[in-house]
C-alpha positions in Angstrom: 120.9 97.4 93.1 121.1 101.1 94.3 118.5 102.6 95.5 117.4 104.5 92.5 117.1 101.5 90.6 115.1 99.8 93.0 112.2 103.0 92.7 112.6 102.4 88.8 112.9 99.1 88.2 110.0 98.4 90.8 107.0 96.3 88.9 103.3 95.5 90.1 103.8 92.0 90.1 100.9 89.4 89.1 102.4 86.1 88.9 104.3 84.3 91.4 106.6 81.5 91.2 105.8 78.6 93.9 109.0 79.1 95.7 108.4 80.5 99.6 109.6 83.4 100.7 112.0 82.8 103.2 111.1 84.2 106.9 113.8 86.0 107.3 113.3 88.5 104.1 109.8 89.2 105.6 111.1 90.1 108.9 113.4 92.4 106.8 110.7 93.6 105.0 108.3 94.2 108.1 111.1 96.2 109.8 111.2 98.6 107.1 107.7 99.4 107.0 107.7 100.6 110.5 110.6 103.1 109.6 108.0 105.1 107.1 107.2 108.6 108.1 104.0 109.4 109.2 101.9 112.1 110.8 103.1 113.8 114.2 105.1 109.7 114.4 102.1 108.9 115.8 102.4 105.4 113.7 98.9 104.4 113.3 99.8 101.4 111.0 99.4 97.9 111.4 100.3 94.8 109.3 98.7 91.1 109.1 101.0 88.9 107.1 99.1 85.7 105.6 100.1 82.8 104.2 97.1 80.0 104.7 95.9 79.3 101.6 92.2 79.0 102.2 92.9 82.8 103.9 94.4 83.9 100.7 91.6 82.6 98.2 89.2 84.3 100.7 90.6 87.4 100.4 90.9 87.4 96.8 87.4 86.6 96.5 87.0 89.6 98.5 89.1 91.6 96.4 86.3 91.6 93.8 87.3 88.1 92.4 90.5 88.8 91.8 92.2 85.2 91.8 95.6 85.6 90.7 96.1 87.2 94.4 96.0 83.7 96.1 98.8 82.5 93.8 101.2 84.9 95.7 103.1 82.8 98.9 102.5 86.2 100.6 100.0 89.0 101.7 100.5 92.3 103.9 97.1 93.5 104.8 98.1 97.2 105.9 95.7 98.7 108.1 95.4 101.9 110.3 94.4 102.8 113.6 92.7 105.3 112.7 90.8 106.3 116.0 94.9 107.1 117.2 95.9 109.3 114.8 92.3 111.4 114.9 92.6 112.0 118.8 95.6 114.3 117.6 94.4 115.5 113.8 90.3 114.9 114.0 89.1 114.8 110.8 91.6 115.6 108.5 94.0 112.9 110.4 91.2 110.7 110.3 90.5 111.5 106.3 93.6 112.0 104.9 97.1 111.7 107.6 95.8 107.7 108.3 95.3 107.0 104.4 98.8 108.8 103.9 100.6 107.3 106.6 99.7 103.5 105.3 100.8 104.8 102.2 104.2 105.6 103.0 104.2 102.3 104.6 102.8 100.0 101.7 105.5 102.2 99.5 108.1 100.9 101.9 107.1 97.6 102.1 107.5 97.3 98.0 110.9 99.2 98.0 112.1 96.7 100.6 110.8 93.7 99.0 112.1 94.9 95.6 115.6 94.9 96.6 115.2 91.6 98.3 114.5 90.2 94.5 110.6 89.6 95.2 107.3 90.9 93.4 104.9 92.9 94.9 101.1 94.1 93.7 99.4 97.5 95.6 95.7 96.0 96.2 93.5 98.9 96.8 90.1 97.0 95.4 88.6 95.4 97.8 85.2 94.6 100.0 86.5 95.8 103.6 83.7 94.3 105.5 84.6 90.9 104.1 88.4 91.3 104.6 87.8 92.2 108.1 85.7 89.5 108.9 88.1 86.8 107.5 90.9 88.2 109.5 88.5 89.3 112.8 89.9 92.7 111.9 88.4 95.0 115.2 85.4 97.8 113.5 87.6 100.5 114.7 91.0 99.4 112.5 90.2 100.3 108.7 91.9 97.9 106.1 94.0 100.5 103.5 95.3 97.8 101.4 96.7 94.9 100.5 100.2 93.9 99.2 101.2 90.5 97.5 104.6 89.4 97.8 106.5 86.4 96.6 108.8 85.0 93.9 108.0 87.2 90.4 107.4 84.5 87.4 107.1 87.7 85.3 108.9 90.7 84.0 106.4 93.4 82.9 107.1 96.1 80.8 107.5 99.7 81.5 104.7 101.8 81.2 105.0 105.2 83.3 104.6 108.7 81.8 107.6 110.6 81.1 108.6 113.6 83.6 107.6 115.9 80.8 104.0 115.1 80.8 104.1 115.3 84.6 106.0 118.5 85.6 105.5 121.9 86.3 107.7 124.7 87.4 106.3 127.8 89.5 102.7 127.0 89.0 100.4 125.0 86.5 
């Protein structure tokens, strides 16, 4: 796959074949993510890869209920050191630069696993509290999101806007 077709062809995956995901695609994958841009490269992101089970059904109970999350062989919890990137851009790094920056990296993360033939879901609902108490996340790291991974036992459907309903030239 070239890389345009892995940006299009890209799916929020939902259902996930048992099969593991071998270690070696999620090193892979990991080293990507920390070639994302971000803010001043100060790199405020951070990952957590799980894979217990009991974990997993934790977290998707703390991703309002959402169950079909601990049938992935895989989660990336993205967070940000946030307190590092304000010391440089106060609020606004604090605000916006971390949120962006973990972005870029969660984009990453699902562009790399893509072309490695796995699924991936963008979590973004989700009780932080709870998620850093299951993974004794320190109160100054904020969780961004979370990303399943694994085996896709689905194909879904397009269903994007066309570039015409989107674009503007010179101004709105």
């Amino acid at each position: 796959m070239n890389f345009l077709e892995i940006i299009k062809t890209r799916r929020s995956i939902r259902k996930y074949s048992s099969k593991p995901v071998e270690q070696e695609k999620i090193s892979d994958i990991l080293d990507c993510a920390r070639f994302a841009s971000s803010s001043g490269n100060i790199q405020n992101s951070r990952f957590i890869v799980v894979t217990k089970q009991e974990k997993k059904k934790k977290i998707a109970e703390a991703c309002l209920n959402q169950h079909w999350i601990e049938t992935a062989p895989i989660l990336i919890v993205v967070c940000s050191d946030t307190e590092k990137i304000k010391k440089l851009y106060e609020k606004r790094g604090e605000r916006l630069y971390s949120i962006q920056n973990t972005s870029l990296v969660a984009q990453n993360i699902m562009l790399a696993a893509h072309s490695l033939n796995l699924g991936t879901c963008f979590i973004s609902a989700f009780n932080e509290a709870a998620i850093k108490r299951i993974l004794k996340i320190p109160e100054e790291i904020k969780v961004h999101s979370i990303i399943t991974i694994g085996y896709p036992n689905e194909n879904p459907k397009v269903k994007k806007d066309t570039i015409e309903g989107l674009l503007f030239f010179e101004e709105w």
